[in-house]
C-alpha positions in Angstrom: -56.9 53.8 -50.2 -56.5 53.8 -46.5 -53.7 52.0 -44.6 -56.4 49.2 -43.3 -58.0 48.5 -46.5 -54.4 48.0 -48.3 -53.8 45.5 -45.4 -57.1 43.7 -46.3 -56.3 43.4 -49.5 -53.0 42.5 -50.3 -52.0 39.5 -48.8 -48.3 39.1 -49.0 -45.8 42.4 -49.6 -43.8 41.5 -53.2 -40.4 42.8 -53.8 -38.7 41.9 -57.2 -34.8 41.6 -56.9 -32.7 42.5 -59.8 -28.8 41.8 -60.1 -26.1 39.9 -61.3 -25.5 36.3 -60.9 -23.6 35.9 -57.6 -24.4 39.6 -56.2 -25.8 38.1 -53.3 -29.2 38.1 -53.5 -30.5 34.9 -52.4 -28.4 35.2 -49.0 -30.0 38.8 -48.5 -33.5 37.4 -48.7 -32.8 34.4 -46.2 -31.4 37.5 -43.8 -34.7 39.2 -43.9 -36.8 36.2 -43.1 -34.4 34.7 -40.7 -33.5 31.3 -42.5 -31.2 29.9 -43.9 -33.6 27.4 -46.3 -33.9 27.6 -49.7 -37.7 29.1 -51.0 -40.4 27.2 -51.9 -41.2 28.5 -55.4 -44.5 28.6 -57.3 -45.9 30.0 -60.4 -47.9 32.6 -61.5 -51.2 30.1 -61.0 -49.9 29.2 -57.3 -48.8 25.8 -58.5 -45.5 25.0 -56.3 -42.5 24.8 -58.8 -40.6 21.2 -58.4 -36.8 21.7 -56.7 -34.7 20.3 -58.6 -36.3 21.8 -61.8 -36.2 25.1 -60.4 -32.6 24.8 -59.0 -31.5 23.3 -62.8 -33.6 26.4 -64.0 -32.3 29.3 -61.9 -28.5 28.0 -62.0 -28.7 28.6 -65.7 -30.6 31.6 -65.7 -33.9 30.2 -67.1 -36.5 31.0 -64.5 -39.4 32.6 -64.6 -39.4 36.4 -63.4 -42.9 35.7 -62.7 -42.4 32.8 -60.6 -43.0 33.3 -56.5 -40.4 33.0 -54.1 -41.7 32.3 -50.5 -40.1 31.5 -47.2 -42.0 29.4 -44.6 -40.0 31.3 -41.6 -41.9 34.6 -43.4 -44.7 34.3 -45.6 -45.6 37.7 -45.2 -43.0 38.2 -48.1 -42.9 37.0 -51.3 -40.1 37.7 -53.9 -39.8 37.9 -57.6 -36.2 37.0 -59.0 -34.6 38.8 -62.2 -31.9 36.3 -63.0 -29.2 36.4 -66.0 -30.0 40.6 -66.0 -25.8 40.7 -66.6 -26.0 38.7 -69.5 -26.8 41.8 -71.9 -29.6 39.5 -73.3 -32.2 41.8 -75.0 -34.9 39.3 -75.0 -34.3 39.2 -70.9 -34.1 42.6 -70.4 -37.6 43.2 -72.1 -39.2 40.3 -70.3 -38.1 41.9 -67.1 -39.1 45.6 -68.4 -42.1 43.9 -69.0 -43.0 42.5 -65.8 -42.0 46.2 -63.9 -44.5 47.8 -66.8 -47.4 45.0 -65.9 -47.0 44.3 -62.3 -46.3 47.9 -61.1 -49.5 49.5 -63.0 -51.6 46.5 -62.0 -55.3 47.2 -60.6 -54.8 43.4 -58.9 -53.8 44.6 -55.6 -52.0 41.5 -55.0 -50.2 40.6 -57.7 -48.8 44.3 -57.8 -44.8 44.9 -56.6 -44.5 47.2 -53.9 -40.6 47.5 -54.2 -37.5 46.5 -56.4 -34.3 45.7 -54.6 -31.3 46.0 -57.1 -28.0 44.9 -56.1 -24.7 46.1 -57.3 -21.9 43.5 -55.8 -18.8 45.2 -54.6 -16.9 42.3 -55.6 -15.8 44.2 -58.6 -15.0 47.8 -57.2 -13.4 48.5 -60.2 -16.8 48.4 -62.7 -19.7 48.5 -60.4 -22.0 50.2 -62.8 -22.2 48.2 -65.7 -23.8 48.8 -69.1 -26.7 46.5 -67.4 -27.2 49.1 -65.2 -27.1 52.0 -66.9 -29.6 50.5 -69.5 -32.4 49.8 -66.3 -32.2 53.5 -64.7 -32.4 54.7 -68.4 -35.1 52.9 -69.8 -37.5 51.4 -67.1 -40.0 53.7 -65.6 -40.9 51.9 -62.1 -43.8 54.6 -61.8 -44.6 54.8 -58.0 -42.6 51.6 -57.2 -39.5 52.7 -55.7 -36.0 51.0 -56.8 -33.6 51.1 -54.1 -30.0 50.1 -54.7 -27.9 48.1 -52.7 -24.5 47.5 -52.4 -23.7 44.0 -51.8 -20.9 41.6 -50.4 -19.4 44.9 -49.2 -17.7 42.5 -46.4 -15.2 41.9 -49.5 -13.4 45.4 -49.5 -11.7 44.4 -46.2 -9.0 42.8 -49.0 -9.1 45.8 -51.1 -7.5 47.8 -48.0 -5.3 45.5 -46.6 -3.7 44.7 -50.3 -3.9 48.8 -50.7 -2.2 49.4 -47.6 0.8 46.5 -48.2 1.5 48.4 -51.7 2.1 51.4 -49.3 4.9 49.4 -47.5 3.0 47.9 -44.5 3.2 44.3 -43.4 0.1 41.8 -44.2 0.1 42.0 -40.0 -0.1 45.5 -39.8 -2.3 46.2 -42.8 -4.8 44.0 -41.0 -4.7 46.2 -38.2 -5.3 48.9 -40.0 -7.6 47.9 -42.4 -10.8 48.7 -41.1 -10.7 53.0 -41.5 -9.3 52.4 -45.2 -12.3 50.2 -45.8 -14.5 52.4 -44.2 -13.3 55.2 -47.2 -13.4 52.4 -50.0 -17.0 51.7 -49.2 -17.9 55.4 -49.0 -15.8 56.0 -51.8 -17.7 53.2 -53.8 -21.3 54.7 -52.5 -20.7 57.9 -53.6 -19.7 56.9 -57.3 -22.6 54.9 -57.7 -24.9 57.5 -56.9 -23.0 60.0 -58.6 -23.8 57.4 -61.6 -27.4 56.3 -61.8 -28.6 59.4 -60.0 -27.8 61.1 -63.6 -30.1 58.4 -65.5 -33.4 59.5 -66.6 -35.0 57.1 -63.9 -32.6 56.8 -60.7 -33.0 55.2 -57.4 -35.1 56.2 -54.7 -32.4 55.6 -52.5 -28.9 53.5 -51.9 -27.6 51.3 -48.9 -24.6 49.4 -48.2 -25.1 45.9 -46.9 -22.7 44.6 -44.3 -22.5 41.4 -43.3 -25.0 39.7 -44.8 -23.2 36.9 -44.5 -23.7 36.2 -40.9 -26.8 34.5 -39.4 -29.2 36.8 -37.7 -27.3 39.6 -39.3 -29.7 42.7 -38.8 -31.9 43.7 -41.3 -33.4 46.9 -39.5 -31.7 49.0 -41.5 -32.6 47.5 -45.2 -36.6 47.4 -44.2 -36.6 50.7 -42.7 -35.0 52.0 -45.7 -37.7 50.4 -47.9 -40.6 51.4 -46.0 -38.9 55.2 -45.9 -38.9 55.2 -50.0 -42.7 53.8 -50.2 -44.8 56.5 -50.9 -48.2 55.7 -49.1 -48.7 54.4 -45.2 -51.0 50.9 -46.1 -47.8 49.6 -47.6 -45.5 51.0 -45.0 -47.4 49.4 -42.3 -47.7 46.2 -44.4 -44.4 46.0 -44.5 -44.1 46.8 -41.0 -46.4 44.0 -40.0 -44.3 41.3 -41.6 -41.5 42.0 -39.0 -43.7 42.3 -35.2 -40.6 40.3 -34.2 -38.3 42.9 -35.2 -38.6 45.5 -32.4 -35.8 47.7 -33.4 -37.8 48.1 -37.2 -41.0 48.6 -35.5 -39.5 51.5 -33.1 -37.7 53.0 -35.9 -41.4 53.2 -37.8 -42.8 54.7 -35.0 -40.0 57.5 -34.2 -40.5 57.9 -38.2 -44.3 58.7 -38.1 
């Protein structure tokens, strides 16, 4: 189908987002469309989802994977949310394998998902890859929906070096100093094992980023879209991706010096 037809037909470009509680997720998806409100959230028959019920739902991991996350600063964008996918849950794990089966297959142009976001928090360096993990990238066959993995809260290894370099004998003062080139090899450190890891599963990634400072307002998301729109296999979606971010000039140059 040709890039102006996919535009024509799909109205909105849908990434799920898969990873553990507290890896970050919600504060990634405010980055990218520039807020820093909660989503409105509706369900699958565009009926909006009341707050409170949905913050009681999603704070104990009972949401509905199929249920729509949309930001008013960017409803060019809308998210699906794969909550509780650490809790080892078989009945969870199925329901999402479901909805990647359904959703990415779909003739629906609309209701199909374009991309899947997973995050892997580097708040635990020490077990990144968990047996969560390992059981996505070997079971679930994403077809032509790329998975791209990102490593989150990587702003949190800054502690890593300074408490690696005080065990060598430095001061807290001069470990601070120095911290930034030791966490600089932590994070590539922690990149390469994690690719070295799911790239051997019978599905891996289309690709891995680190995320830094995602934490900050107006921290730059450039780098994460461009990345997406790189691992999508066919130019409608790329430049319906594209077109969600006009404001964004640095994504939209970055596109063209790709094509």
């Amino acid at each position: 189908m040709k890039a102006k037809e996919h535009i024509d037909c799909i109205h909105c470009f849908h990434i799920l987002v898969i990873g553990r509680a507290n890896a970050g997720k919600t504060t990634i998806l405010q980055r990218v469309c520039n807020t820093t409100d909660k989503p409105e959230i509706f369900n699958r028959q565009g009926e909006k989802v009341c707050a409170l019920h949905s913050v009681f739902s999603r704070l104990h991991g009972h949401h509905n994977i199929e249920d729509e996350l949309v930001f008013q600063t960017n409803p060019g964008f809308m998210f699906h949310d794969s909550c509780g996918f650490e809790a080892g849950s078989e009945e969870q794990f199925d329901m999402m394998k479901k909805f990647v089966r359904d959703h990415a297959k779909t003739t629906k142009l609309d209701e199909r998902i374009h991309a899947i976001w997973f995050c892997i928090p580097l708040t635990e360096s020490h077990r990144m890859v968990m047996a969560a993990e390992r059981k996505f990238f070997d079971e679930c066959d994403t077809g032509h929906v790329p998975v791209i993995v990102l490593l989150t809260k990587a702003d949190t290894l800054t502690l890593d070096a300074v408490q690696q370099l005080v065990c060598q004998g430095m001061s807290v003062d001069d470990a601070k100093k120095g911290a930034a080139e030791v966490e600089k090899k932590i994070l590539h450190d922690c990149f390469e094992r994690v690719k070295d890891w799911l790239n051997k599963k019978s599905f891996p990634p289309k690709d891995h980023m680190s995320l830094i400072g995602m934490q900050k307002e107006g921290a730059n998301c450039a780098p994460l879209l461009t990345c997406t729109a790189n691992a999508l296999k066919e130019e409608g979606l790329q430049q319906l991706l594209i077109s969600t971010q006009q404001s964004n000039m640095e994504l939209c140059m970055d596109f063209a010096i790709m094509k």
